[in-house]
N, CA, C and O atoms as a GROMACS GRO file, in nm:
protein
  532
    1UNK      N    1   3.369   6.093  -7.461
    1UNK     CA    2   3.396   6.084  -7.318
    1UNK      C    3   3.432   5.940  -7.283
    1UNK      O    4   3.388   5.841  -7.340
    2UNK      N    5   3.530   5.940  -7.165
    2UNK     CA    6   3.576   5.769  -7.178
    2UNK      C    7   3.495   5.725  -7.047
    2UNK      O    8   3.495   5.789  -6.941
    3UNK      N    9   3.439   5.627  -7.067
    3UNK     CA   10   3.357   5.550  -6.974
    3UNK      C   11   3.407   5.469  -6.920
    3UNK      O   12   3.504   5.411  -6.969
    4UNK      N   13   3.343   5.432  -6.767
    4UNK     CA   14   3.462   5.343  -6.672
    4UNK      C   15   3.584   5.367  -6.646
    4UNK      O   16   3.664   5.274  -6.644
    5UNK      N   17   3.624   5.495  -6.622
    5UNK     CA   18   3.755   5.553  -6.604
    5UNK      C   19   3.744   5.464  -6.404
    5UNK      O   20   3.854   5.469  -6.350
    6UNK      N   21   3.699   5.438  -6.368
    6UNK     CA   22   3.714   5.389  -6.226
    6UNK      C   23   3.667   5.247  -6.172
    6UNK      O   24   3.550   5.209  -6.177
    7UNK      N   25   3.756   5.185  -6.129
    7UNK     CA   26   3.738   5.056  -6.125
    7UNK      C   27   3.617   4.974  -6.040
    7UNK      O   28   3.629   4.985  -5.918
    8UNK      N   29   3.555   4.931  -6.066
    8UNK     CA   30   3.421   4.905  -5.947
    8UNK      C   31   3.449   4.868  -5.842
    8UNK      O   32   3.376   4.893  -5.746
    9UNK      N   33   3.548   4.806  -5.833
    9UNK     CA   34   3.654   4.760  -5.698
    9UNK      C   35   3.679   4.898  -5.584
    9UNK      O   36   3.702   4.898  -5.463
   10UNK      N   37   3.666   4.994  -5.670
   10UNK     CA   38   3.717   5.137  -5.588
   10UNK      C   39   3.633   5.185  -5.522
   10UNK      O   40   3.657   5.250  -5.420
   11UNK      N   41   3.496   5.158  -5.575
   11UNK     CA   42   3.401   5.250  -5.550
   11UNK      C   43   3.309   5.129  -5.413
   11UNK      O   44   3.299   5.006  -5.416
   12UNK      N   45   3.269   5.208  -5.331
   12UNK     CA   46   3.227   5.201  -5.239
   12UNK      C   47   3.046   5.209  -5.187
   12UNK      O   48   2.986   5.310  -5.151
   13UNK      N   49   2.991   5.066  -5.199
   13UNK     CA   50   2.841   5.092  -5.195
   13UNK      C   51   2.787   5.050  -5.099
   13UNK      O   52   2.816   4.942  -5.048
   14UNK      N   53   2.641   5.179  -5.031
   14UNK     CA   54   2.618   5.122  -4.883
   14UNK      C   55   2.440   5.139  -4.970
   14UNK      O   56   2.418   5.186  -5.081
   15UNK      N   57   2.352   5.092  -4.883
   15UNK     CA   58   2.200   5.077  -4.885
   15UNK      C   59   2.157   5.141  -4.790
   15UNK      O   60   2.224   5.128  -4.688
   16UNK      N   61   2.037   5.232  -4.781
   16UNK     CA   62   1.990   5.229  -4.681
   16UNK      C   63   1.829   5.260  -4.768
   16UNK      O   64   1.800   5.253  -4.888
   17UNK      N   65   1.708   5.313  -4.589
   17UNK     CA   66   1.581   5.349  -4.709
   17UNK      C   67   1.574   5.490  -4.788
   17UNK      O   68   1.600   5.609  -4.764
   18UNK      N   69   1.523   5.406  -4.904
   18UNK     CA   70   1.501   5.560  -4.944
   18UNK      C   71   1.349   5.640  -4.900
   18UNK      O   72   1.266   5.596  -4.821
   19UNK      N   73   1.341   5.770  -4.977
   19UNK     CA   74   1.230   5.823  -4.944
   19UNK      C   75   1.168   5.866  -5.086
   19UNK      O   76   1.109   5.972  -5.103
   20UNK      N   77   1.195   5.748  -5.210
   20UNK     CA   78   1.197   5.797  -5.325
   20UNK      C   79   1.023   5.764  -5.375
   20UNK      O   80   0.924   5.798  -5.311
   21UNK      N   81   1.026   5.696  -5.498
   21UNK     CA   82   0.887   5.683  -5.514
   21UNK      C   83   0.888   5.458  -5.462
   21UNK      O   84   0.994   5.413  -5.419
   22UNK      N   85   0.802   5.389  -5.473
   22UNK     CA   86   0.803   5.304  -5.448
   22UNK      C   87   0.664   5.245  -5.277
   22UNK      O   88   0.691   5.154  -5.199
   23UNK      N   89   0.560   5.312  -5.270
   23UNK     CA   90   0.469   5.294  -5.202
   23UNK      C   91   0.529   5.269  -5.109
   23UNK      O   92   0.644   5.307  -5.090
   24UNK      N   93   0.435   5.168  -4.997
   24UNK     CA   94   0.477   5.051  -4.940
   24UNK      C   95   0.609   4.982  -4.946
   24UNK      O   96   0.669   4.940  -4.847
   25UNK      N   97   0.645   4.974  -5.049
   25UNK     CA   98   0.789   4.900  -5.043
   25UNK      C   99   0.882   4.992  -5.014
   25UNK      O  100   0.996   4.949  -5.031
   26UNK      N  101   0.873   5.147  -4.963
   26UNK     CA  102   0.974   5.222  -4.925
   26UNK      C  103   1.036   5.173  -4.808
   26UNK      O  104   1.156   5.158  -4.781
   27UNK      N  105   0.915   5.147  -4.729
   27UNK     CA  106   0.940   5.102  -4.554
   27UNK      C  107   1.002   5.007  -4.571
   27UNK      O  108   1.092   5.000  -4.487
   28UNK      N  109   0.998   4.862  -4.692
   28UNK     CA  110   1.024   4.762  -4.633
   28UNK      C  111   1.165   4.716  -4.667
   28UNK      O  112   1.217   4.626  -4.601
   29UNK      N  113   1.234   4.780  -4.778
   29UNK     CA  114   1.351   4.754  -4.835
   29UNK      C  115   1.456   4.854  -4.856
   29UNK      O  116   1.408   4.967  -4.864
   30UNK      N  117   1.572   4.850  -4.866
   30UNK     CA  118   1.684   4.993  -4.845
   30UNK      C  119   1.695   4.968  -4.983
   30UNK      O  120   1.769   4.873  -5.006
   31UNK      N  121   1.624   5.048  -5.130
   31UNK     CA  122   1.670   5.070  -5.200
   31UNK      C  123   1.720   5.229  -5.241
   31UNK      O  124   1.718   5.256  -5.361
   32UNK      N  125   1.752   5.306  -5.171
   32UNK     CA  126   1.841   5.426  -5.138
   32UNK      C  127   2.005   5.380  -5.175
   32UNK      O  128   2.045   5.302  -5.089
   33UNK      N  129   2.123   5.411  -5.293
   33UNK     CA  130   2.203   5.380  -5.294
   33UNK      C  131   2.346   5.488  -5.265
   33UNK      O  132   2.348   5.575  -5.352
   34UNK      N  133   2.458   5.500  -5.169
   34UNK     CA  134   2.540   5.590  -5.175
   34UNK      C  135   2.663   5.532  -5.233
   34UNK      O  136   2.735   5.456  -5.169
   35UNK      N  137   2.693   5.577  -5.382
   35UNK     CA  138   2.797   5.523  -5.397
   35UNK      C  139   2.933   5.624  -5.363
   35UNK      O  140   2.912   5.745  -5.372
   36UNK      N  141   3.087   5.573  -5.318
   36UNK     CA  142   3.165   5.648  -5.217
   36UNK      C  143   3.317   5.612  -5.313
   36UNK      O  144   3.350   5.495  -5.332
   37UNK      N  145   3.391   5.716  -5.361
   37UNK     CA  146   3.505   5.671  -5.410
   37UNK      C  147   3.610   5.756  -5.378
   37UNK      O  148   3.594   5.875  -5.402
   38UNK      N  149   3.726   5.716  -5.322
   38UNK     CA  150   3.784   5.802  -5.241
   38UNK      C  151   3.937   5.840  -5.391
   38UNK      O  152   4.014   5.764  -5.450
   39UNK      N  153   3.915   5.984  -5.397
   39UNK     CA  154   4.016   6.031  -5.532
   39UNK      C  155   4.163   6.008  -5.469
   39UNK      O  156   4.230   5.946  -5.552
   40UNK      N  157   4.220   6.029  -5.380
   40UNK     CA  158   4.350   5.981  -5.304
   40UNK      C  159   4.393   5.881  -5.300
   40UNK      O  160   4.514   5.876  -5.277
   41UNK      N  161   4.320   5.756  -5.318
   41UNK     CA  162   4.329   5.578  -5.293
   41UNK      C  163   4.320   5.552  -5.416
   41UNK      O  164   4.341   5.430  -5.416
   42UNK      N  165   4.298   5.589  -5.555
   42UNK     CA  166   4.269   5.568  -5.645
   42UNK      C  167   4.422   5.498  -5.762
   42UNK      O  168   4.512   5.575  -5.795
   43UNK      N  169   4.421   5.413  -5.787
   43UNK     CA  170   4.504   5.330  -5.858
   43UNK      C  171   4.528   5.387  -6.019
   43UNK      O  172   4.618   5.385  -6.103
   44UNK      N  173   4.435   5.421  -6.010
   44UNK     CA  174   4.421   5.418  -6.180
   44UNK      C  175   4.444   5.570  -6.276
   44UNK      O  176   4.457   5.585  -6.398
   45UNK      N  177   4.443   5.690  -6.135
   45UNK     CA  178   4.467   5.792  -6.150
   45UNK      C  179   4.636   5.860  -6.125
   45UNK      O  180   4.695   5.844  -6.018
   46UNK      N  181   4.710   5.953  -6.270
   46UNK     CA  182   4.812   5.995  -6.143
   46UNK      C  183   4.778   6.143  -6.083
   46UNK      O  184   4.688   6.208  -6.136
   47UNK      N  185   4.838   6.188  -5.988
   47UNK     CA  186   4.848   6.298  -5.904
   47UNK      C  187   4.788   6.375  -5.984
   47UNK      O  188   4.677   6.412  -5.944
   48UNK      N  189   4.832   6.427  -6.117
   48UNK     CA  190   4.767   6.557  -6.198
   48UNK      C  191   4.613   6.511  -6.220
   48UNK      O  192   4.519   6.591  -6.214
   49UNK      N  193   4.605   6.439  -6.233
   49UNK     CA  194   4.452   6.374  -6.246
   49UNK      C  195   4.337   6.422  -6.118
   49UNK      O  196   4.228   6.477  -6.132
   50UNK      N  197   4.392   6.386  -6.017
   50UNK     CA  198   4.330   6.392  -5.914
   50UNK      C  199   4.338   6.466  -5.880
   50UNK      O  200   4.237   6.476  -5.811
   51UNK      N  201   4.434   6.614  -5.861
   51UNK     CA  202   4.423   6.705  -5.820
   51UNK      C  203   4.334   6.782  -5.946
   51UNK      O  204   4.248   6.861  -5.908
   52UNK      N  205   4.351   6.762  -6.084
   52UNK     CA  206   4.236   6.821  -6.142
   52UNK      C  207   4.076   6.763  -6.097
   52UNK      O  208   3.988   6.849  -6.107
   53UNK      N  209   4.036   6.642  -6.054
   53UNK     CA  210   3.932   6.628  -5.985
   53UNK      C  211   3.898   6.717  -5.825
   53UNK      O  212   3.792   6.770  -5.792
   54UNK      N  213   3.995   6.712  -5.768
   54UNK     CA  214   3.955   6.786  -5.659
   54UNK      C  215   3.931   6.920  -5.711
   54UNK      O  216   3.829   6.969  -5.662
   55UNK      N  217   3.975   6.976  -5.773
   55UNK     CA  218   3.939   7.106  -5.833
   55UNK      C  219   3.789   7.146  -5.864
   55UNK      O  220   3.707   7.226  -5.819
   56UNK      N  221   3.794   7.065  -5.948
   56UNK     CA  222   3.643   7.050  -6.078
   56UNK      C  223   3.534   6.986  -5.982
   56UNK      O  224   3.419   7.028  -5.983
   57UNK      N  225   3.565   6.910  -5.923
   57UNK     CA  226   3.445   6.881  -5.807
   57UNK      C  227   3.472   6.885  -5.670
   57UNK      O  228   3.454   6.789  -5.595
   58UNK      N  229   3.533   7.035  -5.625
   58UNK     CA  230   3.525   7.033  -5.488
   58UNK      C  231   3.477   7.023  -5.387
   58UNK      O  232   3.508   6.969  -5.280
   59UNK      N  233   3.312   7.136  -5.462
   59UNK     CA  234   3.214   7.126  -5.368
   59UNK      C  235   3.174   6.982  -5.362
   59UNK      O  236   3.098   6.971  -5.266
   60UNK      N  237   3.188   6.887  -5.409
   60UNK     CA  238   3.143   6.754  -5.374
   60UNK      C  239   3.186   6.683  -5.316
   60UNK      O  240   3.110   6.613  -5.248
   61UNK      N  241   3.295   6.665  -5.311
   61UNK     CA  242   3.404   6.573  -5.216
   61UNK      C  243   3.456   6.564  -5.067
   61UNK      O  244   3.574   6.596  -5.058
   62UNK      N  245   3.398   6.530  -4.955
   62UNK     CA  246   3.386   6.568  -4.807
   62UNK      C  247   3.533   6.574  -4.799
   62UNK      O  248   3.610   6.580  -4.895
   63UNK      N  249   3.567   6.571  -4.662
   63UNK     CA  250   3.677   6.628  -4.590
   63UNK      C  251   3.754   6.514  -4.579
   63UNK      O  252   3.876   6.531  -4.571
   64UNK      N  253   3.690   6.357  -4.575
   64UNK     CA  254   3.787   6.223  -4.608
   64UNK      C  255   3.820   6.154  -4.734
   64UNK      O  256   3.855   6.038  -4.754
   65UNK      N  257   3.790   6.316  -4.868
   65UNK     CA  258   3.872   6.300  -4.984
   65UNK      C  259   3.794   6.180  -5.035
   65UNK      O  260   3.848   6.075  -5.071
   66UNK      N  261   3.654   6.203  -5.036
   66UNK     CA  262   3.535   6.104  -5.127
   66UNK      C  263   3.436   6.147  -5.206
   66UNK      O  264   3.345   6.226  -5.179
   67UNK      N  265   3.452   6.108  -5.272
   67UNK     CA  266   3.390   6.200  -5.385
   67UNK      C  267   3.182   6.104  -5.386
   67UNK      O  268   3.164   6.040  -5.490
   68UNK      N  269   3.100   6.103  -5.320
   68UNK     CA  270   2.996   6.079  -5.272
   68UNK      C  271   2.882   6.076  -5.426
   68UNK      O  272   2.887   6.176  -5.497
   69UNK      N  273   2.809   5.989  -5.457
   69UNK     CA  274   2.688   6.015  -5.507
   69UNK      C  275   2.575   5.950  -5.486
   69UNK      O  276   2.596   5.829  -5.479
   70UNK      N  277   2.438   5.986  -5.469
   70UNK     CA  278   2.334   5.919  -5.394
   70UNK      C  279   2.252   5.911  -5.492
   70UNK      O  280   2.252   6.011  -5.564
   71UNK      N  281   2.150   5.791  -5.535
   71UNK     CA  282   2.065   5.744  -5.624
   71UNK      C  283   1.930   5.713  -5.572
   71UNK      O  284   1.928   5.590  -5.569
   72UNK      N  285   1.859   5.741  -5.544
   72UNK     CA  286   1.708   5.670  -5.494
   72UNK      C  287   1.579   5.722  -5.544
   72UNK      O  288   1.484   5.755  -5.473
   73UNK      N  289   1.586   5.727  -5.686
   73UNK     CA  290   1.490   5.741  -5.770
   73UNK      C  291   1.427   5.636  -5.821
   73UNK      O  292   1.308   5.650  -5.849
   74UNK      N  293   1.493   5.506  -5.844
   74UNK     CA  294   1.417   5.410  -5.886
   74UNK      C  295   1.327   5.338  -5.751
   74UNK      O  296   1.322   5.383  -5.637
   75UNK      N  297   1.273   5.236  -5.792
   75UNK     CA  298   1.198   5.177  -5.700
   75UNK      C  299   1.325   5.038  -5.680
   75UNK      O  300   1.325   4.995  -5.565
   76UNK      N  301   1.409   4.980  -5.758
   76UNK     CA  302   1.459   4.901  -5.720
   76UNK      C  303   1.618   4.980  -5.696
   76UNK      O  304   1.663   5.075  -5.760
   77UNK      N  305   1.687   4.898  -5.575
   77UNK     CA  306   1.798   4.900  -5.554
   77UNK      C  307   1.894   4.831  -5.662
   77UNK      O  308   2.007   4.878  -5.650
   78UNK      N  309   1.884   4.734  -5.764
   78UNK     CA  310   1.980   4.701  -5.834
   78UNK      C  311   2.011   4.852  -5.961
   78UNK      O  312   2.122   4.898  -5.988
   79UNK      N  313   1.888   4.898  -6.014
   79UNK     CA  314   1.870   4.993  -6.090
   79UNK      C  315   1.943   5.141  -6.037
   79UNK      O  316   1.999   5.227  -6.105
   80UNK      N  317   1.923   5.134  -5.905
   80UNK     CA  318   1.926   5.292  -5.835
   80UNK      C  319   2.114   5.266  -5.788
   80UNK      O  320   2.180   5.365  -5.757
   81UNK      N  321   2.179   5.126  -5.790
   81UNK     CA  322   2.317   5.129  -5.765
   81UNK      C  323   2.351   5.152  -5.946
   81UNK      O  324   2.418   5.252  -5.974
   82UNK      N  325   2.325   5.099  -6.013
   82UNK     CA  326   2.346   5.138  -6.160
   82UNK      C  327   2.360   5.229  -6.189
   82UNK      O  328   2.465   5.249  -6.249
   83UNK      N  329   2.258   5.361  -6.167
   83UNK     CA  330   2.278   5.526  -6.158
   83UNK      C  331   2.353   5.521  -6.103
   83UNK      O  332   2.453   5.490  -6.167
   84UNK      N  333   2.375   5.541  -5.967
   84UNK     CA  334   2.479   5.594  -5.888
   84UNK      C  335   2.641   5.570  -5.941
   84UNK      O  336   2.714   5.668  -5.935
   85UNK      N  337   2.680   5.480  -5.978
   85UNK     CA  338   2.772   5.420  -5.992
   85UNK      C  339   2.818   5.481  -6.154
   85UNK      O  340   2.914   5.556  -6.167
   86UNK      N  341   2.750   5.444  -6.248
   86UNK     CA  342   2.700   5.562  -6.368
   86UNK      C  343   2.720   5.743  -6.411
   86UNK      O  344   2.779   5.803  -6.502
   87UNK      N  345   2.653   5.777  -6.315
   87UNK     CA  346   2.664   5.893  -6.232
   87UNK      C  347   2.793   5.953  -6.214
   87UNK      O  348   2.846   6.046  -6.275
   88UNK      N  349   2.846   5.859  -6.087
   88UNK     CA  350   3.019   5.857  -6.045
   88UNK      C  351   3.092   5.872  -6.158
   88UNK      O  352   3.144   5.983  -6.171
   89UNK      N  353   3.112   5.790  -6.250
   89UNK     CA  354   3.208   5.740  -6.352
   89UNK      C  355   3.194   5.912  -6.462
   89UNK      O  356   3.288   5.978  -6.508
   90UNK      N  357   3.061   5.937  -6.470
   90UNK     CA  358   3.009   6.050  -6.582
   90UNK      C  359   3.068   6.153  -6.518
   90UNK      O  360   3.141   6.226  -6.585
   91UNK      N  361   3.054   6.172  -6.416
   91UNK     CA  362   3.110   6.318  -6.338
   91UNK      C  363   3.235   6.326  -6.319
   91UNK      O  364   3.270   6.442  -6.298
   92UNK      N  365   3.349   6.220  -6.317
   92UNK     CA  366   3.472   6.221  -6.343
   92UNK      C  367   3.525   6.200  -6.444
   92UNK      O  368   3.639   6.244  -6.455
   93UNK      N  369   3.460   6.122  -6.564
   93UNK     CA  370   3.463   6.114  -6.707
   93UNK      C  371   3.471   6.301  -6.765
   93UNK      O  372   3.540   6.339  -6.859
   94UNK      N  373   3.378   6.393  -6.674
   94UNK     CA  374   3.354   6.539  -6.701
   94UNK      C  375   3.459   6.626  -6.633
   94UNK      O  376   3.482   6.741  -6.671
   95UNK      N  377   3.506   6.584  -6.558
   95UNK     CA  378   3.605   6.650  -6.474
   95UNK      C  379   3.778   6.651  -6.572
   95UNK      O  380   3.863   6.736  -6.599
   96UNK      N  381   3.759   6.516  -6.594
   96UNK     CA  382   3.903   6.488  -6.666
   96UNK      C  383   3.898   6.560  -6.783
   96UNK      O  384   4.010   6.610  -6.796
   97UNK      N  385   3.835   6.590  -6.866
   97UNK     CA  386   3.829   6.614  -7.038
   97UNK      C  387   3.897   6.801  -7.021
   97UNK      O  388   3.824   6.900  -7.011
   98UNK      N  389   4.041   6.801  -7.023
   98UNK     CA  390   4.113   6.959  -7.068
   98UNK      C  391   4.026   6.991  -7.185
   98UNK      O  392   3.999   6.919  -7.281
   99UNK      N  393   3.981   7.128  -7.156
   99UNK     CA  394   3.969   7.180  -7.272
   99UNK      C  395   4.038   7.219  -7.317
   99UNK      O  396   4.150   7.234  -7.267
  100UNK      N  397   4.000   7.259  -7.447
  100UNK     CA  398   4.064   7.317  -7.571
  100UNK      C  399   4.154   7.429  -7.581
  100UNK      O  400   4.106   7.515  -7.654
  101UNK      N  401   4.282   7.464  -7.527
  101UNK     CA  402   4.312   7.615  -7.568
  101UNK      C  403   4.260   7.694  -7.705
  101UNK      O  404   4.269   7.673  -7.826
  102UNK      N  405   4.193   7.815  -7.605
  102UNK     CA  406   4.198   7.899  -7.765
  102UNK      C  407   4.232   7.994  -7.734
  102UNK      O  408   4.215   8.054  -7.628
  103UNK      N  409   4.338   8.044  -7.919
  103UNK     CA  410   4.364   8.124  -7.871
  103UNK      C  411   4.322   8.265  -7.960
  103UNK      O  412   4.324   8.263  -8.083
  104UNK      N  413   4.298   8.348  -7.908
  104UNK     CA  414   4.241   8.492  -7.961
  104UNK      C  415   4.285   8.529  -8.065
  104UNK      O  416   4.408   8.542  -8.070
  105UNK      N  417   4.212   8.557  -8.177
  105UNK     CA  418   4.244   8.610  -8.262
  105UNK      C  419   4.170   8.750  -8.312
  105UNK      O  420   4.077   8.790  -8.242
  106UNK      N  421   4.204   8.821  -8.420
  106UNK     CA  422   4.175   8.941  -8.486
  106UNK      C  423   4.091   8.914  -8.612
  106UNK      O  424   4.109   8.828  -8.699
  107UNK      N  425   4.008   8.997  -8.602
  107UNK     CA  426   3.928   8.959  -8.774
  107UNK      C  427   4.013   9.020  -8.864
  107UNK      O  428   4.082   9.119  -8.840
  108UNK      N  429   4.007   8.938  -9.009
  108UNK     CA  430   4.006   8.976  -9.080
  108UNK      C  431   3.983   9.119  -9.157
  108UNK      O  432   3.872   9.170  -9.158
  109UNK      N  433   4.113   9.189  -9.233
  109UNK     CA  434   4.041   9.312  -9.329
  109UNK      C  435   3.926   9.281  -9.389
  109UNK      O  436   3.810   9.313  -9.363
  110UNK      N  437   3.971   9.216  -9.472
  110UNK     CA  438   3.829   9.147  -9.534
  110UNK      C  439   3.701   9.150  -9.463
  110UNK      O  440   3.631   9.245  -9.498
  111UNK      N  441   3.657   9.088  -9.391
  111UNK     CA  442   3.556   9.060  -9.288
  111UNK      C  443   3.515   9.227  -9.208
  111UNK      O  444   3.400   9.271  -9.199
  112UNK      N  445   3.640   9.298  -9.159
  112UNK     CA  446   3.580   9.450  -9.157
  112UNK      C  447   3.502   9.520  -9.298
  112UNK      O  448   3.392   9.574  -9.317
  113UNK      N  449   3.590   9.497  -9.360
  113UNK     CA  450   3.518   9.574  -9.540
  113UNK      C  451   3.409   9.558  -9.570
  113UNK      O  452   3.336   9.646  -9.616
  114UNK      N  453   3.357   9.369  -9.534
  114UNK     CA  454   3.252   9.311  -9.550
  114UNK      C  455   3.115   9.404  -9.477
  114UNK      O  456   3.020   9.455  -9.538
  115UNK      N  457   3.144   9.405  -9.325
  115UNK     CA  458   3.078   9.489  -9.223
  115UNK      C  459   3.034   9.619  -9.256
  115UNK      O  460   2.919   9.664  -9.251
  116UNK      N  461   3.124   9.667  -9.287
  116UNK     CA  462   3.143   9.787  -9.359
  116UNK      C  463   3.071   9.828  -9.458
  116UNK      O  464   3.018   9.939  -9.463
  117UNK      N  465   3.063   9.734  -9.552
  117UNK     CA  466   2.992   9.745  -9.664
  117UNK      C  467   2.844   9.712  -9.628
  117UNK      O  468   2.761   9.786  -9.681
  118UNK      N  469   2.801   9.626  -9.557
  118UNK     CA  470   2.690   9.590  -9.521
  118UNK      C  471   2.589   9.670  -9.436
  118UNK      O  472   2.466   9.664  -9.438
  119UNK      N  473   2.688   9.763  -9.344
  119UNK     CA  474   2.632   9.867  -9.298
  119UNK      C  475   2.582   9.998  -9.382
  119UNK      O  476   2.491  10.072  -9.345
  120UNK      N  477   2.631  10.008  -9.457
  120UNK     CA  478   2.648  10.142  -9.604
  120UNK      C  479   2.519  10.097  -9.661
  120UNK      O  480   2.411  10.156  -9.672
  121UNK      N  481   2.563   9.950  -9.703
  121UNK     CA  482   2.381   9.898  -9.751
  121UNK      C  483   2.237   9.958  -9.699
  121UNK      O  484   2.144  10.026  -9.741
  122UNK      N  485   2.286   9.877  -9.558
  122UNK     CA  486   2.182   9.897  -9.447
  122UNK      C  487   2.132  10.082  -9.438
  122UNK      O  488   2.018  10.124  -9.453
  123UNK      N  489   2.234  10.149  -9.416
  123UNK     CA  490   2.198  10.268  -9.395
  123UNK      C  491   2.159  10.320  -9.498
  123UNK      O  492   2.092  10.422  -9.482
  124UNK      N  493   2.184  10.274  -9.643
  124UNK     CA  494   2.091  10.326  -9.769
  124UNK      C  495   1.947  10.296  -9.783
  124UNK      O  496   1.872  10.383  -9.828
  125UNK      N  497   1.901  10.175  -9.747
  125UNK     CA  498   1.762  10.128  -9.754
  125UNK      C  499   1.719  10.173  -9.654
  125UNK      O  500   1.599  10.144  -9.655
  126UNK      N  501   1.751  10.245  -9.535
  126UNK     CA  502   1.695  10.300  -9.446
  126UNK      C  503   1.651  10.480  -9.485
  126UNK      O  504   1.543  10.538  -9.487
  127UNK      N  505   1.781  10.521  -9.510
  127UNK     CA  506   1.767  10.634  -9.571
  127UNK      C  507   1.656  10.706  -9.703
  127UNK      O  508   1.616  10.821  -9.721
  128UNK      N  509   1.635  10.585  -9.772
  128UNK     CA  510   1.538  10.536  -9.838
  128UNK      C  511   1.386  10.582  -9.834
  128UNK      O  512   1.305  10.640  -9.905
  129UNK      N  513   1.393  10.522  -9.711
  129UNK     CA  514   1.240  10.507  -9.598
  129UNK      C  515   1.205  10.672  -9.623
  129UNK      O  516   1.111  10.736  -9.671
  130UNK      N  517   1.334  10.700  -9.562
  130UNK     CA  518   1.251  10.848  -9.515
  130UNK      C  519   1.182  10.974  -9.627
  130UNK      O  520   1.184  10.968  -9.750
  131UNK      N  521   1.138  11.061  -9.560
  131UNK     CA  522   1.044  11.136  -9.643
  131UNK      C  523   1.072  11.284  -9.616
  131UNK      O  524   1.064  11.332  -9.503
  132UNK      N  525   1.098  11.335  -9.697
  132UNK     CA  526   1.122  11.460  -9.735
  132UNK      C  527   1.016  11.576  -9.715
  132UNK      O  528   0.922  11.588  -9.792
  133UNK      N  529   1.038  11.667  -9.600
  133UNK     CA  530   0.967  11.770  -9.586
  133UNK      C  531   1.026  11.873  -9.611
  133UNK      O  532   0.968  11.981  -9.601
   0.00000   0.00000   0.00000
């Protein structure tokens, strides 16, 4: 997966409090982080890119085309913008990666015969079992 697909310049960070763990120091400091990157303004992406992001993460992306993630698990704000920002990059790092075409295939004769034969087995050692009245 390619990391830092988005420039830190792009991405957009506000503070406020959190309600995470951190006692006392919840009240006193905004380490709550929203990081904000808007897929439309984006430099580094072309059109097919971004419209495969709006796709793959629709439900996430508000109505001013920002793709939003919120961090406030740590107790410090330098740590909890690190996730967030982390976070961002991983979930569009996941969005971009096409999968694989595959395409359908047929088994093998062989591989039926195999089945085949294995079932004949099976139904002999079963047949086996039973008892004659």
């Amino acid at each position: 997966m390619v990391e830092d697909i988005i420039p830190i310049k792009e991405i957009k960070v506000s503070f406020a409090r959190s309600s995470g763990a951190g006692g006392q120091n919840v009240n006193k400091t905004s380490t709550k982080v929203t990081a904000r990157w808007r897929v439309g303004d984006s430099n580094v992406l072309n059109e097919f890119e971004k419209d495969r992001i709006r796709k793959k993460l629709g439900n996430r992306i508000n109505s001013e085309d920002e793709l939003i993630v919120i961090s406030e698990t740590e107790r410090s704000q330098l740590r909890n913008r690190g996730l967030a920002i982390s976070r961002l990059q991983a979930l569009v790092g996941r969005a971009l990666v096409v999968p694989k075409f595959r395409r359908s295939t047929r088994p093998t004769k062989a591989s039926k015969l195999r089945r085949i034969e294995s079932k004949k087995i099976r139904s002999q050692v079963k047949a086996g079992r039973r008892t004659i009245k």
